[in-house]
C-alpha positions as CSV (number, residue, x, y, z in Angstrom):
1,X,115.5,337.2,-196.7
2,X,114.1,339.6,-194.2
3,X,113.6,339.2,-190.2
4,X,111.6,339.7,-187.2
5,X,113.7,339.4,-184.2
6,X,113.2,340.3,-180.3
7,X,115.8,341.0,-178.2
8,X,116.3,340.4,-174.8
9,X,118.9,342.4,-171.8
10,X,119.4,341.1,-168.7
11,X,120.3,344.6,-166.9
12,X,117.6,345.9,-168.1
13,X,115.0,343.1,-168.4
14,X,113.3,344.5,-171.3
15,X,112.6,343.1,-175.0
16,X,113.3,344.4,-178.1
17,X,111.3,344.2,-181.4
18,X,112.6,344.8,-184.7
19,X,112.9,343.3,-188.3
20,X,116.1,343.7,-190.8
21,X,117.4,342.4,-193.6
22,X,120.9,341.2,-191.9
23,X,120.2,339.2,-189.2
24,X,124.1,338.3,-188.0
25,X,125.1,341.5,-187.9
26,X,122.2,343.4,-186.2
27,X,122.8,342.8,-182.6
28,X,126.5,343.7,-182.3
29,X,125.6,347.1,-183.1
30,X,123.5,347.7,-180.5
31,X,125.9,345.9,-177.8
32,X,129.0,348.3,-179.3
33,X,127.1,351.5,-179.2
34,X,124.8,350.7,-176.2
35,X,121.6,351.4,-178.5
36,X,118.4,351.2,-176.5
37,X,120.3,351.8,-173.2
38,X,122.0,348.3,-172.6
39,X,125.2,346.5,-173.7
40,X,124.0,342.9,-173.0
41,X,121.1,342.7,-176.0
42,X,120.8,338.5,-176.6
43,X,119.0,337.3,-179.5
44,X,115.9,334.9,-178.2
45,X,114.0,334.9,-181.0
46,X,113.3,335.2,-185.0
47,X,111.0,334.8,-187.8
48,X,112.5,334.8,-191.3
49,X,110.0,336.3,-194.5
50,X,110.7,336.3,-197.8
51,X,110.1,340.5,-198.0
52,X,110.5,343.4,-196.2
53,X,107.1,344.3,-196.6
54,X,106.1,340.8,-194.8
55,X,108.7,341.5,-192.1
56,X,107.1,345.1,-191.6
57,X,103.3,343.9,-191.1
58,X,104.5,340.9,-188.6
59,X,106.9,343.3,-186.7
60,X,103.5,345.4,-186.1
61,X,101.8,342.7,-185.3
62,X,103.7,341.5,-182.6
63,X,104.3,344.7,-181.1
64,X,100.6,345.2,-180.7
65,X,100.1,342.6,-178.7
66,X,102.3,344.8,-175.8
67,X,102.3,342.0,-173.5
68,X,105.2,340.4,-172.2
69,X,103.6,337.0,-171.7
70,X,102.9,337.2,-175.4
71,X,106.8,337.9,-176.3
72,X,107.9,335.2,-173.9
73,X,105.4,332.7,-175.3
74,X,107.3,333.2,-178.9
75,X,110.2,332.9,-176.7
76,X,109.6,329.9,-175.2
77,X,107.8,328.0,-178.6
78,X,111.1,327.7,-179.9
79,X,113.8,325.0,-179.5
């Protein structure tokens, strides 16, 4: 399985998009080295695809929309 997750910190109030392949273990990384500036990254979001490839093309797709109401509506859709 392959993801497409967004990431959300507080201190910073900015998202995150990205896909991998390991979803439980890719937000600890970038809370234990600070990647992207922050320590605080929450998961709020994923989309699980079969392959990378498919992960790739809807990772691009949401980051084209560059909007945050977009992200927060994806956000908010689930649960």
């Amino acid at each position: 399985m392959h993801f497409v997750y967004i990431l959300y910190s507080p201190t910073k109030d900015k998202y995150y998009i990205g896909q991998t392949e390991d979803m439980e273990r890719r937000v600890e990384p970038h809370n234990l080295r600070k990647n992207l500036g922050a320590n605080d990254w929450q998961l709020k979001y994923f989309e699980q695809y079969e392959t990378r490839s498919e992960a790739v093309r809807r990772e691009s797709e949401i980051k084209s929309k560059k909007r945050r109401a977009y992200l927060e509506h994806l956000i908010s859709s689930v649960g």
